[in-house]
C-alpha positions in Angstrom: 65.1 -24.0 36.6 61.7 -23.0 38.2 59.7 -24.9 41.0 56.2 -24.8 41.4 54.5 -25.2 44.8 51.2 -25.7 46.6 50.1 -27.4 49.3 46.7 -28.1 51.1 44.6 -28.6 48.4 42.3 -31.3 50.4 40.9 -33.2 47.6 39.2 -35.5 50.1 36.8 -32.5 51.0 34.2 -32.0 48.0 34.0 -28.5 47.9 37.8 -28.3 47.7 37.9 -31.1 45.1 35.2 -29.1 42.8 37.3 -25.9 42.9 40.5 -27.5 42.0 38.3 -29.2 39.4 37.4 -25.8 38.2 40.7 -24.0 38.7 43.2 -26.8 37.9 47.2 -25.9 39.0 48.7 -24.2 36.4 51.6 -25.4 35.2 54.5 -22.9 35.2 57.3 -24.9 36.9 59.9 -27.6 35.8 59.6 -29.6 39.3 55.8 -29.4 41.2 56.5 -29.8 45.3 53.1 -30.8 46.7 53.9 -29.9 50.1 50.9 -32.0 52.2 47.3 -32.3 53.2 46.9 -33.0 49.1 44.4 -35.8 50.1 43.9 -38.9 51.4 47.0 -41.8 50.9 43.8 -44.1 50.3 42.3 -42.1 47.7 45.7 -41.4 46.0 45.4 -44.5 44.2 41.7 -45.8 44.3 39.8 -42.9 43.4 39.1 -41.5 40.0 39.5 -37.7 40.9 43.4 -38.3 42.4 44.0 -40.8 39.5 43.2 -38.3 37.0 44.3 -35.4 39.0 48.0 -36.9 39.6 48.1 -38.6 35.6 47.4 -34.8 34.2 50.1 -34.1 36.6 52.5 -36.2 35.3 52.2 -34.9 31.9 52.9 -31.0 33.3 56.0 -31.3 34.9 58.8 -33.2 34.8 59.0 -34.1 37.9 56.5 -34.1 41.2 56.9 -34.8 44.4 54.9 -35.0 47.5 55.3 -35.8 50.4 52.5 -36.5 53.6 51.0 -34.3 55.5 48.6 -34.9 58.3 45.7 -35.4 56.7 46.6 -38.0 54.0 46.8 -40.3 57.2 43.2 -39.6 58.6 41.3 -43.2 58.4 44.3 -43.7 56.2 47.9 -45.9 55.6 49.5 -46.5 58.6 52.2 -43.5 59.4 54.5 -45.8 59.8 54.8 -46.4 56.5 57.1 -43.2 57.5 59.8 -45.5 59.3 62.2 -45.3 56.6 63.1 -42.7 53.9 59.9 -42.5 51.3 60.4 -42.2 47.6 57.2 -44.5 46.2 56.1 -43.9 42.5 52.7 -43.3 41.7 52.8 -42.6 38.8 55.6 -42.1 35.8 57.6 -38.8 37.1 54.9 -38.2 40.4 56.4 -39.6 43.8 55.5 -39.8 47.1 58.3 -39.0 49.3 59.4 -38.3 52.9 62.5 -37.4 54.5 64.5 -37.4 51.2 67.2 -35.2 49.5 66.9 -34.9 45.7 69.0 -32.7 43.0 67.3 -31.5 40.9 69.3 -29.7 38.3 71.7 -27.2 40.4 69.0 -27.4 43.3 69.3 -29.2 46.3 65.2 -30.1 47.3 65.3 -31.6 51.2 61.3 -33.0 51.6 59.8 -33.8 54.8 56.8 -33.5 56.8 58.6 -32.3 59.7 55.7 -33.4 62.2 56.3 -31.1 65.6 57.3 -31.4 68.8 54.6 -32.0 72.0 56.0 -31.4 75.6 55.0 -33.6 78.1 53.1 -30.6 79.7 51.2 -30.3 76.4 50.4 -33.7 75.5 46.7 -33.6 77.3 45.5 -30.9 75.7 47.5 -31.6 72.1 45.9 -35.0 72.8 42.3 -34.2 73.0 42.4 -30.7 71.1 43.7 -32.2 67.6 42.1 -35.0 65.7 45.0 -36.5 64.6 45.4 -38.3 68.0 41.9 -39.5 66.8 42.1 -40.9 63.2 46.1 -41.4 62.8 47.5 -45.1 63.4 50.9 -45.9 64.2 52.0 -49.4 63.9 48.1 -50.2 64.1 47.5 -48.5 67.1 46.2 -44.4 67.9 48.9 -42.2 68.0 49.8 -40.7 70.8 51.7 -37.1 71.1 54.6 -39.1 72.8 54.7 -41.6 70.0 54.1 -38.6 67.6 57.0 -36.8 69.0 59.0 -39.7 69.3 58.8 -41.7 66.0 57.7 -39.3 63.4 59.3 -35.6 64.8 62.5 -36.3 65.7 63.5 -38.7 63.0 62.1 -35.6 60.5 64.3 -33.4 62.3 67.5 -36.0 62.5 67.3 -36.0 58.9 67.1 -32.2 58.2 69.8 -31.7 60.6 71.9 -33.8 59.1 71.5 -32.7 55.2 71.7 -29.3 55.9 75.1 -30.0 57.2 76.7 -31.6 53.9 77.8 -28.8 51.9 75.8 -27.8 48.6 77.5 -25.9 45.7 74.1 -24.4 44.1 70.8 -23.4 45.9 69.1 -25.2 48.8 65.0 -25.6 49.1 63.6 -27.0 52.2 60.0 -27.5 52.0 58.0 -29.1 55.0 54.5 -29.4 55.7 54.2 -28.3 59.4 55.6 -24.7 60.3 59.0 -24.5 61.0 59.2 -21.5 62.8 57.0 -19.6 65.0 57.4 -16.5 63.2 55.2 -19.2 60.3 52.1 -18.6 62.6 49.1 -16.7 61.7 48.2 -13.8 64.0 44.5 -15.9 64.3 46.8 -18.4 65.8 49.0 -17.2 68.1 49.0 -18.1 71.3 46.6 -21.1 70.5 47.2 -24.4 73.4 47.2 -26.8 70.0 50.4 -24.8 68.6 52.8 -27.2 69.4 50.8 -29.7 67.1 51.3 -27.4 64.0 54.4 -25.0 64.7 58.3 -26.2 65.1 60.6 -23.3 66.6 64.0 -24.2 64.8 65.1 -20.4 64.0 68.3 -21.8 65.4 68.3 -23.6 62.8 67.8 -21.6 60.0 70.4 -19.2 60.8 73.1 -22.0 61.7 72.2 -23.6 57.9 70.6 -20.4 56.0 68.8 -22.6 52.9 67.8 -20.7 50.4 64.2 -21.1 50.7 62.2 -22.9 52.7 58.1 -23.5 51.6 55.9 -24.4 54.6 52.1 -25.4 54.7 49.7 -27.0 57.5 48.7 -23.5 59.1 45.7 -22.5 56.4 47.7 -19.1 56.9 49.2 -17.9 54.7 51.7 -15.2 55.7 53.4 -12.5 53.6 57.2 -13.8 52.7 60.5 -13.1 54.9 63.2 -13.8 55.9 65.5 -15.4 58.6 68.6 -14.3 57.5 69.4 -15.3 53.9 66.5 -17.8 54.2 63.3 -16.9 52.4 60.3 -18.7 54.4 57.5 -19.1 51.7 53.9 -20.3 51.7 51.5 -21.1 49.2 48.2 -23.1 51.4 45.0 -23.3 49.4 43.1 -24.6 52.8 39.4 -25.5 52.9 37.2 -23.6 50.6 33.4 -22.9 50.5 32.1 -22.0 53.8 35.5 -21.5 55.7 37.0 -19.8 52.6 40.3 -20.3 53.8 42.3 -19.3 50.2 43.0 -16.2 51.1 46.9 -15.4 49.8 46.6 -18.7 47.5 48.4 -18.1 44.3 48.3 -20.1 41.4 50.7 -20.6 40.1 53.2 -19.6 42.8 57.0 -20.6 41.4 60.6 -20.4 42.6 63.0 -19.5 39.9 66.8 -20.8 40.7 
């Protein structure tokens, strides 16, 4: 089976939705992960680009699935619509979905945002350095990096823990939208005072488990594939086109063959 992958498109931005208007994904995959910051939760089902955008989907692949990243929540659904496991149709065969575990043939996919960790020492500048903290509601309220550590990391991390621990007799694909290892960052941001809002340091991790793959997005960075033992860590970010002409390493299509 083959698994296609991409993440950042940002739809919500207009120079970003005319290029992917212009350069539409090509299909090349059985399974499509769209691994966060596709656009807007609002939009997904109210405007006429996503609409169109996700029903063309549907008819490419026989199965997508996306799951949140940060930006589907600016001015957005309320993250905790995260609470529990997320597997929500949006259309026939495209889902929305968040910490879940699906087979998919002999492949085991695990899906989750995998929002980061904040330190206490880090929370003031996280805070007022990132606009989630800005435009992201949690239970109708701002978020806070406490609350953002609290209700959205760890359970992410609870869950990944946990399903990389059951056994698997085929290959295992992790795909999260923040980084999940430091080695992830770009050299343009290392050392950055916001990199605990966009980079997890779980190499422990990854050796203890050693998944097959694991895609990553968030960073508008892409870096050149490797490894962590056995575990191939694999990117594929469009990121914000136009002026900031961010889609440097995009590929299209970029697949997975298991």
């Amino acid at each position: 089976m083959t698994i296609q992958y991409v993440s950042d498109l940002h739809l919500e931005m207009k120079s970003n939705a005319l290029y992917i208007q212009d350069n539409p994904i090509i299909p090349a995959g059985d399974v499509l992960i769209l691994g966060g910051d596709i656009t807007s939760l609002s939009y997904a089902t109210t405007r006429k680009l996503e609409k169109d955008f996700f029903k063309k989907l549907s008819t490419q692949f026989a199965q997508v699935y996306w799951f949140p990243g940060n930006h589907e929540f600016y001015n957005s659904r309320d993250a905790s619509l995260l609470d529990a496991p997320l597997r929500e149709e949006l259309h026939k065969n495209v889902w929305l979905v968040n910490n879940v575990a699906i087979t998919h043939g002999p492949a085991r996919l695990l899906l989750s945002t995998l929002w980061t960790e904040i330190d206490q020492l880090n929370e003031r500048a996280v805070g007022f350095g990132m606009l989630d903290f800005q435009v992201i509601t949690y239970r109708g309220k701002r978020i806070t990096p406490a609350v953002y550590t609290r209700e959205l990391h760890r359970p992410s991390l609870a869950f990944l823990r946990t399903e990389l621990a059951k056994p698997h007799d085929g290959p295992t694909v992790v795909a999260t939208h923040h980084l999940p290892s430091l080695q992830c960052v770009h050299p343009r941001h290392k050392g950055s005072s916001l990199q605990q809002g966009f980079a997890n340091d779980l190499d422990d991790l990854i050796w203890d488990a050693q998944p097959d793959y694991w895609l990553y997005g968030h960073s508008h960075g892409n870096r050149p594939p490797f490894q962590i033992g056995k575990t191939q860590l694999l990117s594929n970010m469009l990121g914000y086109v136009g002026d900031y002409a961010e889609q440097d390493g995009y590929m299209n299509p970029a697949t997975l063959v298991l």
